[in-house]
C-alpha positions in Angstrom: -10.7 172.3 -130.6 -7.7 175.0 -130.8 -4.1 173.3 -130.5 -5.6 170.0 -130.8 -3.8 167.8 -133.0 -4.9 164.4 -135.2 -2.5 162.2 -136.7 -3.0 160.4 -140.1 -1.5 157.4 -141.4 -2.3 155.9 -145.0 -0.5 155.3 -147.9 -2.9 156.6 -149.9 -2.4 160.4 -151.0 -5.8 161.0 -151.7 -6.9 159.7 -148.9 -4.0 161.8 -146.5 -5.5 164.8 -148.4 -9.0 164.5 -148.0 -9.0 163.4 -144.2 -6.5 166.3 -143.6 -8.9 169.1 -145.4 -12.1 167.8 -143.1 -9.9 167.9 -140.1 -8.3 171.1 -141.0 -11.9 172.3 -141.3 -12.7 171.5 -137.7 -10.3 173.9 -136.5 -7.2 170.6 -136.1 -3.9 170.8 -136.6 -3.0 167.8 -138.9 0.2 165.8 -139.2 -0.4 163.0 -142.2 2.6 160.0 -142.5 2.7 157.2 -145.1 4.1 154.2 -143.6 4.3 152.6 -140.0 7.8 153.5 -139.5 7.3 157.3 -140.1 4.3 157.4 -137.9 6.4 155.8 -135.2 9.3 158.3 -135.2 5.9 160.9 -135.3 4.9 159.7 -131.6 8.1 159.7 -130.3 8.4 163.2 -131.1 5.4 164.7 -130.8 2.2 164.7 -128.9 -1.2 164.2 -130.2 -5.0 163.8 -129.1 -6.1 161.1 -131.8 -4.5 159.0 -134.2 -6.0 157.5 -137.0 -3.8 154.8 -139.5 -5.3 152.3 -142.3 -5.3 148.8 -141.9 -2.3 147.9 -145.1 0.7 149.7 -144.9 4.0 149.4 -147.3 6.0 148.2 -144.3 3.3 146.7 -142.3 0.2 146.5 -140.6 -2.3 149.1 -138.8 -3.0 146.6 -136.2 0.8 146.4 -134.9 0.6 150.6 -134.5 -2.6 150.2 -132.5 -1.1 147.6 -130.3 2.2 149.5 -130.1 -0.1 152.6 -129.0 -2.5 150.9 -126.2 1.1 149.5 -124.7 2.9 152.5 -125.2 0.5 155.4 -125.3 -2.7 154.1 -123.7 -4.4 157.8 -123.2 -4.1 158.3 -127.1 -6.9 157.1 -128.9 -6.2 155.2 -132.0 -8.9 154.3 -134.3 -8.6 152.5 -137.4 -9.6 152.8 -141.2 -11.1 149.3 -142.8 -11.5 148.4 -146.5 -15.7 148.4 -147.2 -17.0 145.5 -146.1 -13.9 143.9 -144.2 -16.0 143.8 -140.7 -13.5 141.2 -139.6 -10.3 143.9 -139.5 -12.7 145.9 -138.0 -13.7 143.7 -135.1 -10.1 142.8 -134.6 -8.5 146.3 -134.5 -11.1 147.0 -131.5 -10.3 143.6 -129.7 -6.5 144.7 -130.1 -7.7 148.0 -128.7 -8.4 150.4 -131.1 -11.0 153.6 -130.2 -13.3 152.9 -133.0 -13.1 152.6 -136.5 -14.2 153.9 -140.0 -15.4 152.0 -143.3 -13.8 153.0 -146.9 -14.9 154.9 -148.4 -14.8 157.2 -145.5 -18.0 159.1 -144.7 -17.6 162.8 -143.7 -19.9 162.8 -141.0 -19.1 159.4 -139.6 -15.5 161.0 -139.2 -16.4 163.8 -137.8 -18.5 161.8 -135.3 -15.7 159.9 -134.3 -12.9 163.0 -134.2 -15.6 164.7 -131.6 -15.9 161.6 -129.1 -12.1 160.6 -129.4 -11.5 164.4 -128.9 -13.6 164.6 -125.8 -11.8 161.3 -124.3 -8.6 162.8 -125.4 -9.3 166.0 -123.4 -9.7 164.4 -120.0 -12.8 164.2 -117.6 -16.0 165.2 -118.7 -17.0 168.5 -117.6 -20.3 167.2 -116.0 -18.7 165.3 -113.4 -18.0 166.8 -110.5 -15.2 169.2 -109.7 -12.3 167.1 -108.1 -13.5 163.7 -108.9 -11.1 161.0 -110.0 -11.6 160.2 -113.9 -12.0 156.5 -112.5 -14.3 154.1 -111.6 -15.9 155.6 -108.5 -15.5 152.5 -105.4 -19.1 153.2 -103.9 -20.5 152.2 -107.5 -19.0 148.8 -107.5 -19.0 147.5 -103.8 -16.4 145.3 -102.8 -12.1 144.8 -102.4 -12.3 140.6 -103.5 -10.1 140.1 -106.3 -13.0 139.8 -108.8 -14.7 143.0 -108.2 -11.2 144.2 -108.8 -10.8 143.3 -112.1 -14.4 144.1 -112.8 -13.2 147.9 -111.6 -10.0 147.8 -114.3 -12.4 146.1 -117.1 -14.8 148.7 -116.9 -12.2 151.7 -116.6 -10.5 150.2 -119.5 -13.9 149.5 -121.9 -14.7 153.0 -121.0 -12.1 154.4 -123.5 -13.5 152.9 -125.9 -16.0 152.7 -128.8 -16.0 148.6 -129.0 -19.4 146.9 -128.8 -19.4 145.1 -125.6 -21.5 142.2 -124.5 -21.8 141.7 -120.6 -22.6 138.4 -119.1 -23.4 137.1 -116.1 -26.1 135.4 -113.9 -29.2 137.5 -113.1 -29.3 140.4 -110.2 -25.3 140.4 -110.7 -25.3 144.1 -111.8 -24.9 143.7 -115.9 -27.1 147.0 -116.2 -25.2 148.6 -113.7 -21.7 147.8 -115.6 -23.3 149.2 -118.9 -24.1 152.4 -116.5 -20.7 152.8 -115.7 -19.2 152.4 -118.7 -21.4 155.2 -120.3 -20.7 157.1 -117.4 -16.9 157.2 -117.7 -16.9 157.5 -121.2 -17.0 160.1 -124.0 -20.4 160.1 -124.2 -21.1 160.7 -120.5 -23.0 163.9 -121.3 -26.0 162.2 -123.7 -28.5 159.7 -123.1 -27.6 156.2 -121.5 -31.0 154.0 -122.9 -31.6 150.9 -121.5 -34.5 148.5 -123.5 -35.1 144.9 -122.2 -35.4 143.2 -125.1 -37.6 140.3 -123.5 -40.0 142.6 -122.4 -41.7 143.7 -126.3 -43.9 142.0 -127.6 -42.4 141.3 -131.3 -45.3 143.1 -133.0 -44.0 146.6 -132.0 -40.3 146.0 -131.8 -39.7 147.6 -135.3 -41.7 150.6 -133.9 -39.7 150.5 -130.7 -36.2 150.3 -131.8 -36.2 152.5 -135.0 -39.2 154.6 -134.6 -42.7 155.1 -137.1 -44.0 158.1 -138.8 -47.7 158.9 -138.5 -50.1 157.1 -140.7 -47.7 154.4 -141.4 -50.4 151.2 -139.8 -53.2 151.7 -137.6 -52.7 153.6 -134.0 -49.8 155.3 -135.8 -51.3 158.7 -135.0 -48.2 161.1 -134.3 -44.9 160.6 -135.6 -42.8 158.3 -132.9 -38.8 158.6 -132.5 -37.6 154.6 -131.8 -34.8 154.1 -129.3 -31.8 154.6 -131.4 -32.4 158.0 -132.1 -33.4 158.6 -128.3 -29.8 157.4 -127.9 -28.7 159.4 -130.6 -25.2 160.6 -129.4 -25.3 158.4 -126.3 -25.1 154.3 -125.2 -28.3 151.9 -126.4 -28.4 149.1 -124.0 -29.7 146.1 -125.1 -30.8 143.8 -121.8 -31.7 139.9 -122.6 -30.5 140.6 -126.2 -30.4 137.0 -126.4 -34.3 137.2 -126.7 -35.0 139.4 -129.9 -36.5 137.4 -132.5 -34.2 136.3 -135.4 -36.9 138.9 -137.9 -35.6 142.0 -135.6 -31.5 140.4 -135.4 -31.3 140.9 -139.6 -32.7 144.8 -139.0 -30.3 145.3 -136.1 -27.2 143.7 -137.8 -28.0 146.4 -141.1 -28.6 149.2 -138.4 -25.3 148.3 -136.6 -23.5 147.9 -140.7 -25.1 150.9 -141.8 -25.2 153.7 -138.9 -28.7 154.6 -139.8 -32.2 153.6 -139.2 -35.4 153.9 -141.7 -38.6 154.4 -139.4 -42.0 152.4 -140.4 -43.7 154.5 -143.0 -40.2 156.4 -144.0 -38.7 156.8 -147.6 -35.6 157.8 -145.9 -32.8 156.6 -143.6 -31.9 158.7 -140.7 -28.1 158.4 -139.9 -27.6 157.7 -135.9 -24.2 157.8 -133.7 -24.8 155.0 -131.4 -22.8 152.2 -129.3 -23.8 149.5 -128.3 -23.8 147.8 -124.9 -25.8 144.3 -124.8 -26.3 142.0 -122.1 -28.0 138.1 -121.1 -27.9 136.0 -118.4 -28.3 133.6 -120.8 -25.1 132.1 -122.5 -24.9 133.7 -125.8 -23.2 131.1 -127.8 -25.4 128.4 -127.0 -27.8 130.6 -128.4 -25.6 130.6 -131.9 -24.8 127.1 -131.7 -29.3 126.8 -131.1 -29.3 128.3 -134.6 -31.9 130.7 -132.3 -28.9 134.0 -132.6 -27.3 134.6 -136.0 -23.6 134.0 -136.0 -22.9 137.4 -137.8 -24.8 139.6 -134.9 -22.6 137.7 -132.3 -19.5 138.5 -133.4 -20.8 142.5 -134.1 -22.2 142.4 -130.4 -19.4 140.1 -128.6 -16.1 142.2 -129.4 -15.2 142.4 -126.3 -16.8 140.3 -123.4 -17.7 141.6 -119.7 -18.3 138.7 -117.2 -20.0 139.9 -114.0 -19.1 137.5 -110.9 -21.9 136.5 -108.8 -21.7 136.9 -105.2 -20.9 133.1 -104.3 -17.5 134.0 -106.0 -17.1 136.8 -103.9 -18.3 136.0 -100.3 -15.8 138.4 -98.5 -17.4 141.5 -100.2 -21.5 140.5 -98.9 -20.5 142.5 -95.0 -19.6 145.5 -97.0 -22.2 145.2 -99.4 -25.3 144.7 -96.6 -23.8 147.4 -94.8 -23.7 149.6 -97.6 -27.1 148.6 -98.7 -28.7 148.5 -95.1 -28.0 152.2 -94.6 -29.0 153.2 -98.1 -32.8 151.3 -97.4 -33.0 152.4 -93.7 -32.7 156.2 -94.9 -35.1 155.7 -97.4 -37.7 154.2 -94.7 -36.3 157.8 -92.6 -34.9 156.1 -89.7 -32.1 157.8 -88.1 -29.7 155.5 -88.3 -29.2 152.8 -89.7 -30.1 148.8 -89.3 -27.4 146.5 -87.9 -26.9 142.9 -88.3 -26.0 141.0 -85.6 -23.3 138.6 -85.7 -25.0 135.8 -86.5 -27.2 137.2 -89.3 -24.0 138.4 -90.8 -22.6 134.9 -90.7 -25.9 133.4 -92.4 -25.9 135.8 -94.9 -21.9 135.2 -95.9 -23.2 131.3 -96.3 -26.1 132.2 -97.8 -26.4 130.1 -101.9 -27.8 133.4 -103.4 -29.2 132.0 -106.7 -30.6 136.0 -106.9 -27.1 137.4 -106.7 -27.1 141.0 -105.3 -30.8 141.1 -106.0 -31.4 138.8 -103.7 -29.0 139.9 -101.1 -31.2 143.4 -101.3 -34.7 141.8 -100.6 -33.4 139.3 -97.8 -32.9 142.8 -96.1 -35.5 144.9 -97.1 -37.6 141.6 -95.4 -35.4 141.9 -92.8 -36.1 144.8 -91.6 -40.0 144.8 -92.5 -39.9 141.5 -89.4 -37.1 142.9 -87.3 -38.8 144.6 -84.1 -35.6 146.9 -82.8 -32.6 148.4 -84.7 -30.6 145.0 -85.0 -31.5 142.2 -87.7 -30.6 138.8 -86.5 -30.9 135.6 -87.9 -34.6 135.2 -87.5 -35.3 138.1 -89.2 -33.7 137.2 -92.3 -35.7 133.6 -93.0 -33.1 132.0 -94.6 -34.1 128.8 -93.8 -33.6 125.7 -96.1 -31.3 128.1 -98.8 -28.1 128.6 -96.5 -25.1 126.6 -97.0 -23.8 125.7 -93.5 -20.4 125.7 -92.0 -19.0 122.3 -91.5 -19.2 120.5 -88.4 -16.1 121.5 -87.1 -16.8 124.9 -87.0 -19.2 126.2 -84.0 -20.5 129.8 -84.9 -21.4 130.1 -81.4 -18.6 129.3 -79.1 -15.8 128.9 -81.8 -15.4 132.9 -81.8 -12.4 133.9 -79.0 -13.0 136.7 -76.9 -12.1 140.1 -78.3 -11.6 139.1 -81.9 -13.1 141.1 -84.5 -15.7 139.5 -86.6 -13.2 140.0 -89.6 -10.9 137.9 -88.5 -13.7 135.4 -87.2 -15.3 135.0 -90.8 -11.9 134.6 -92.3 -10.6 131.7 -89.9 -14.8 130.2 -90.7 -13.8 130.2 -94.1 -10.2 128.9 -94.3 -11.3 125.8 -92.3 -14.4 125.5 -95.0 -11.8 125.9 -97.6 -9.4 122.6 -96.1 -12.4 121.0 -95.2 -13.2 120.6 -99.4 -10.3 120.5 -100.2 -9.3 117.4 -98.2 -13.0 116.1 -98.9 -12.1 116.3 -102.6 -8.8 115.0 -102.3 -7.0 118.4 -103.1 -9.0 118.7 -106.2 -9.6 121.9 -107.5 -12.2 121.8 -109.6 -14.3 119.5 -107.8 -13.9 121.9 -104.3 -14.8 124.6 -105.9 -18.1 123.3 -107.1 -18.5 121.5 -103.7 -18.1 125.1 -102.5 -20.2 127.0 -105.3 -17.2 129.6 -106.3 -15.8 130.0 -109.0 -12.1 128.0 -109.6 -10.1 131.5 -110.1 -12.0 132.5 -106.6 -10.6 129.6 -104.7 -7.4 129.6 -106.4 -7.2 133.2 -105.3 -8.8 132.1 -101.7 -6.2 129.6 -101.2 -3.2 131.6 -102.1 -4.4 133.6 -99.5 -4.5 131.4 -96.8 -1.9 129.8 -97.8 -3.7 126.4 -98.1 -1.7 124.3 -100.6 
């Protein structure tokens, strides 16, 4: 940690001294500042790997020095120090984009927990990626160039940087476990354990066991001690898939795990202090589930700091050749053909007008059936028995004689779907919001689709 430097700011002397000792201690070079303005002429002047400030200041607040830092300085990490108990401030700070955070008073190891992850941000990629590879999202991970899978890329890159709880919603088989993947990958915790746990899949009788772990003896079949999944994750990213579905019994334990930084096992006098985030994910709406009185109110806003929507692939139509491309070579090597499946043209038109209630998912077994009923090297439309869940094109488009000679299926699928797009539109009377249900996007897609085509 050699020429590695922290800044502190608190108006606090006691506070200045102690954090600078512990950080002295871990080998840092420590610059400590009392108020906002002198911690702002301090980063203009000099360069450092973390930055740490309290909430109240004499001549302002933390939060404007955090926002001031993720506009001006977004490859420092800034994390913030909260009064005991204020989880608001806290939740706020990482929404505004702070690293992470710490509770007054401060614990010694739950700073020096935080110093060693911001540190390893700070320093750059991760030493187990590969030599040469970007410190970005890598493009094969997250198929596609439609403006939503775009965004998804940048939300992810961003979220990676940070410590914040995030919950990731979307409709099932649209990739949530594959975001929380990526966003563990990227991060500061690359190098430990990434633990996924569907939360719909335990029965509630040995959830307690599960999630924090039992020592031997503790209740019958207990006959070893048993390490639950937060210290598996110890270090690392606990994913919690369908979190929506934990009993309300097993939200209280997970809200004081989450408050506390430490589980107690089943049979155990003592607390075991663990270094966790958090990822969570449902397909179903989480809110609705607070507003149910079936998800406690205080465990949302813990969880939901910041929100990750995944788009499902009826928003995103212009991605599904590249993605069954991508995915058709991937399952053809695993079934050792030499090379792989193709689609012919008008397989690849059913599938872009395909509903795809399964998302992705779905789009992966229509062609792993595929190619279990195709007899040569080419899928076509047979093959994929799609029939009775494809959306066809309108009337006035003929996918067999409307394509001209020489033009590149591309440009054929684009001029399919502009005329679908005027075809709503005029058949919702230029409403928005009604073509893009009558379409199944999303409104943002078609607003995006008909800025492209220039459809007014």
């Amino acid at each position: 940690m050699s020429n590695q430097s922290v800044l502190i700011i608190d108006d606090e002397p006691d506070i200045r001294e102690l954090l600078g000792i512990a950080l002295s201690r871990m080998g840092l070079t420590v610059t400590t500042k009392a108020t906002l303005s002198e911690a702002r002429r301090a980063l203009a002047s000099d360069r450092f790997n973390l930055c740490l400030t309290d909430m109240r200041l004499p001549d302002g607040n933390g939060l404007d020095l955090i926002q001031e830092i993720s506009r001006n300085h977004p490859e420092l990490p800034a994390a913030v120090i909260t009064a005991h108990g204020k989880v608001e401030d806290a939740v706020t700070a990482l929404k505004a984009g702070a690293f992470d955070f710490l509770s007054k008073p401060v614990d010694l190891q739950d700073l020096r927990n935080l110093v060693n992850t911001a540190l390893r941000l700070s320093a750059g990629p991760s030493k187990s990626k590969p030599a040469g590879q970007p410190d970005s999202l890598p493009q094969n991970h997250l198929i596609g160039h439609s403006e939503p899978m775009q965004q998804l890329r940048s939300m992810i890159t961003k979220l990676s940087r940070s410590q914040a709880p995030v919950f990731i919603s979307g409709a099932s088989g649209s990739g949530k476990e594959l975001a929380a993947k990526l966003i563990h990958q990227l991060g500061p915790r690359s190098e430990q354990a990434f633990v996924p746990v569907n939360c719909g899949a335990i029965p509630s009788e040995l959830m307690e066991s599960e999630f924090f772990g039992h020592k031997k003896g503790s209740f019958t079949g207990a006959d070893r001690d048993k390490q639950g999944l937060f210290q598996v994750a110890n270090g690392g990213t606990l994913f919690l898939d369908e979190v929506v579905d934990l009993p309300l019994h097993m939200q209280v334990k997970l809200l004081r795990v989450i408050q506390e930084k430490a589980v107690r096992p089943i049979g155990s006098q003592r607390e075991i202090p663990i270094n966790v985030r958090i990822l969570s994910a449902s397909h179903k709406s989480l809110l609705a589930a607070v507003d149910a009185s079936e998800f406690r109110n205080d465990l949302y806003f813990r969880l939901n700091v910041i929100e990750l929507n995944m788009p499902d692939l009826a928003s995103r139509r212009e991605d599904i050749p590249l993605l069954a491309e991508h995915f058709l070579k991937h399952l053809s090597a695993e079934a050792g053909l030499e090379q792989p499946m193709r689609l012919s043209e008008d397989a690849l038109l059913a599938l872009t007008s395909h509903r795809y209630d399964g998302n992705v998912r779905e789009l992966i077994n229509i062609l792993q059936r595929a190619m279990a009923l195709c007899d040569g090297d080419r899928i076509t439309r047979p093959d994929l028995q799609l029939q009775g869940h494809t959306r066809e094109p309108p009337p006035s488009v003929s996918p067999a004689s409307g394509r001209a000679h020489g033009q590149s299926l591309d440009h054929y699928l684009e001029s399919i779907e502009k005329d679908m797009l005027e075809e709503a539109m005029e058949a919702c009377r230029y409403n928005k919001t009604a073509a893009a249900e009558y379409l199944g996007i999303s409104f943002r897609s078609l607003r995006y689709k008909l800025k492209k085509y220039g459809i007014s």
